[in-house]
N, C-alpha and C positions, 0 to 999 in steps of 0.2 A: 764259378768262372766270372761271372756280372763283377760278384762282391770283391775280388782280387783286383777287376780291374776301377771300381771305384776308389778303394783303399790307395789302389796305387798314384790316380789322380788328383786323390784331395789331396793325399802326402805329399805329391809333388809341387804343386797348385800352391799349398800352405809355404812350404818351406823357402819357395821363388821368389812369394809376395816379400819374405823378408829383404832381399838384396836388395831393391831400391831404396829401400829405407835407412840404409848401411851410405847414401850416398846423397840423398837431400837432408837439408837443412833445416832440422828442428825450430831454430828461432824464425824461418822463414813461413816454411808453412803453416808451422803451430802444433800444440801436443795435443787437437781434438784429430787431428789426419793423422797422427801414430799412434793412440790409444783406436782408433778404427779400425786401423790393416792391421794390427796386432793382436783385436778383439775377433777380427776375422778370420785371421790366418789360426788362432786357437780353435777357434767355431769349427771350422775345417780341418782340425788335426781332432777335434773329438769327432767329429761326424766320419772320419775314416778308421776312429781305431773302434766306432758300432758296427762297420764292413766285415772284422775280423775272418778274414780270407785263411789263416791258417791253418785252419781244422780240415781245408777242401782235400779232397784227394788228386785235385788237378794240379797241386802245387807239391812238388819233389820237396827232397829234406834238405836243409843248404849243404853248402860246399864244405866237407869237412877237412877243407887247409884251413877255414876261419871259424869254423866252429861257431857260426853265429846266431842265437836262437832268437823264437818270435817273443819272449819274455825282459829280453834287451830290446829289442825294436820298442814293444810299447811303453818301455821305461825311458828311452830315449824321448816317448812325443809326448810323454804325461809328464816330463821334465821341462822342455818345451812348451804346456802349455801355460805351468805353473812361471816360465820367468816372464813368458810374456804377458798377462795378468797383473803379477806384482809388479813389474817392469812399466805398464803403461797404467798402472793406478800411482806409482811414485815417480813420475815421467819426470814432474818438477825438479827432484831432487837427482837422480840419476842420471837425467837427458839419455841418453840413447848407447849406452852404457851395456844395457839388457838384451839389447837386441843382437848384439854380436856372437857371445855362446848361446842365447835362441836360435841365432841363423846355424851355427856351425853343430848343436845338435840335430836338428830338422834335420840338414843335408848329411849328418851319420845317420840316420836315419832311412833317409832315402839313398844309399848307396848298400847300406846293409839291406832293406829290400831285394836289392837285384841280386843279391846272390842265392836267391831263392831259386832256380829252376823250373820252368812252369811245364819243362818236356820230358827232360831225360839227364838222372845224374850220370850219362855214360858222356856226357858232352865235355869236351876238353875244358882244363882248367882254365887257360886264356881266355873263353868265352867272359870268365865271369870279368873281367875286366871292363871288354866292351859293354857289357850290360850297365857295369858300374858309370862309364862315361856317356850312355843312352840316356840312364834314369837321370843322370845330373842334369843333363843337356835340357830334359824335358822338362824337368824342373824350374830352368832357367827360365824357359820359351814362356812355360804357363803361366808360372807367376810374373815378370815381368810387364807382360801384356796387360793381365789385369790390374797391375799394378799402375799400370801407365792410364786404363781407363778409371780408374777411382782418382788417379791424380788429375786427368784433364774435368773429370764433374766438377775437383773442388773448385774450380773457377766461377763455380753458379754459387758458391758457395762464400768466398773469399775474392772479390771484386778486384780488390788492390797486391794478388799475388804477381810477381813477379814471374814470366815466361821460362825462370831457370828450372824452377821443379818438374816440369812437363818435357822441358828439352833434354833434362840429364833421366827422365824416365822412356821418354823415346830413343834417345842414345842405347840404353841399355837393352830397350827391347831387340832395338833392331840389329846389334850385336849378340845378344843371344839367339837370333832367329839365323844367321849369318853363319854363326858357330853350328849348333845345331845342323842345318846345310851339311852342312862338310865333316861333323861328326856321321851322320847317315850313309855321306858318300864311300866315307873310308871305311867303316863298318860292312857295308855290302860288297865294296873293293876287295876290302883284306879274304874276307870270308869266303869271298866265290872264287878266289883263287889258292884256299887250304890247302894242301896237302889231307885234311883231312877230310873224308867223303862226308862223315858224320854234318860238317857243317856245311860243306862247298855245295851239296847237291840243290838242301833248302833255299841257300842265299843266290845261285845263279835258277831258281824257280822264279823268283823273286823280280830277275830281269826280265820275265817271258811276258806278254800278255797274253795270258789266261791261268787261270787257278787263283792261288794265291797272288799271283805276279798283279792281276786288277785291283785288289787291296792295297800294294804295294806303288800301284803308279797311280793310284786315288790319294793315299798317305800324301806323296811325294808333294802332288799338283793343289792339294784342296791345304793342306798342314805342312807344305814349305815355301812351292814359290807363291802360293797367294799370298800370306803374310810377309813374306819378302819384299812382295811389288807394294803392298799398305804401308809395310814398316816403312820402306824410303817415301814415301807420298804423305806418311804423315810427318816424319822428320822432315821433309822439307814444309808442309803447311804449319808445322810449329815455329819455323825462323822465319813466316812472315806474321806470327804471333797472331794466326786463327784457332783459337785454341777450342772453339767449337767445332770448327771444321774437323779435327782434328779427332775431338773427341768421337765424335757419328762415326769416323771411320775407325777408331779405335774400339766399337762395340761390335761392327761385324769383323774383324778382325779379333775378338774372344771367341767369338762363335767357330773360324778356322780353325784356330789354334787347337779350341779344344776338340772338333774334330776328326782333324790329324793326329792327334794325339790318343784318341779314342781309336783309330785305325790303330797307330803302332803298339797299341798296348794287344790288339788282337791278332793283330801278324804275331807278336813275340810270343803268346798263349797257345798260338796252332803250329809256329815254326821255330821258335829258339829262337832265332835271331832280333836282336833286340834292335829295332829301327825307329 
């Protein structure tokens, strides 16, 4: 159970950190802050496929409309970790080139994950969808975050960087945390009013306080609107260009995220519903 749910976090975690880097500027920040989150985000895609959750008995067979096995999954992140590798040892020559099918294997990667089941293959096919827009979601939120705390350090790092790296990695976070929001609400929305008992009885548990429902309204408070209330608090302390400020509150804001995160990964392993 533990191992599925690390796997699924450094996968996502890994895969996240790449999008901000799909969106700052190589010649500004420089190729030692892409060969870093590059060396990192590889670090973390090996150290989740030594998790290997697959063999668990708590984890169902996937969904056989896609017929997707765990043998493609780890070919997807050991693909993944080889371009990011070569990709930020010939940074000079490629510039940021590598990173793009890097990001877009990771996140096949992490969408073929969710179609793993961790309850019951009798759960309707739609489910795997949401799962699929769960695990993106979280994806986003993780790496994002951490992305945006490694970019506000480099400032101890790089004196003369300009406020744009920090503000378009605060943009993004607080936009994937925004999303994420309203991917959960629809999710619990859609679901607690199924037609099908299978899913509707879990997901309106979920709104109760008690049982599962306190996981779910601790997820909610600790892994969405705290990071919502930081996210706008540090986008605005970024546009008066306190980029230490900024940063203090971008470190306990990894600590929520991953959190919440660490909540919905255990709602989903005890209830199907991917939140």
């Amino acid at each position: 159970m533990l191992n599925l749910i690390f796997f699924s976090l450094f996968l996502q975690l890994a895969a996240g950190m790449l999008l901000p880097l799909l969106f700052i500027s190589l010649a500004e920040i420089g190729a030692t802050f892409f060969r870093l989150l590059s060396g990192l985000a590889a670090a973390l895609l090996a150290l989740a496929c030594w998790a290997h959750p697959f063999g668990s008995p708590v984890l169902a067979s996937p969904s056989g409309v896609f017929g997707i096995s765990p043998n493609l999954i780890f070919g997807l992140i050991a693909a993944t970790i080889v371009l990011l590798l070569a990709g930020s040892i010939g940074i000079k020559r490629v510039k940021k080139i590598y990173l793009f099918p890097a990001f877009a294997l990771a996140l096949a990667a992490v969408v073929f994950v969710s179609l793993f089941s961790p309850v019951s293959q009798s759960f309707p096919a739609s489910l795997a969808g949401w799962r699929a827009v769960s695990f993106t979601g979280s994806a986003m939120m993780l790496g994002t975050v951490m992305s945006a705390m490694i970019t506000g350090h480099w400032y101890l790092v790089n004196r003369r960087l300009t406020i744009q790296p920090l503000r378009m990695a605060a943009i993004l976070f607080l936009g994937a945390t925004i999303l994420r929001l309203a991917m959960v609400i629809a999710v619990v929305a859609v679901l607690a009013f199924s037609s099908e008992a299978l899913v509707s009885q879990p997901a309106q548990a979920l709104l109760q306080f008690s049982g599962t429902g306190w996981w779910f309204w601790l997820r909610v408070i600790i892994g969405l609107i705290g990071p919502l209330i930081f996210g706008w608090m540090i986008y605005e302390t970024v546009k008066i260009r306190s980029t230490q400020s900024a940063t203090g509150m971008l470190y306990a804001t990894v600590v929520l995220v991953f959190i919440g995160e660490a909540f919905s990964k255990f709602i989903w392993l005890f209830t199907g519903i991917p939140v």
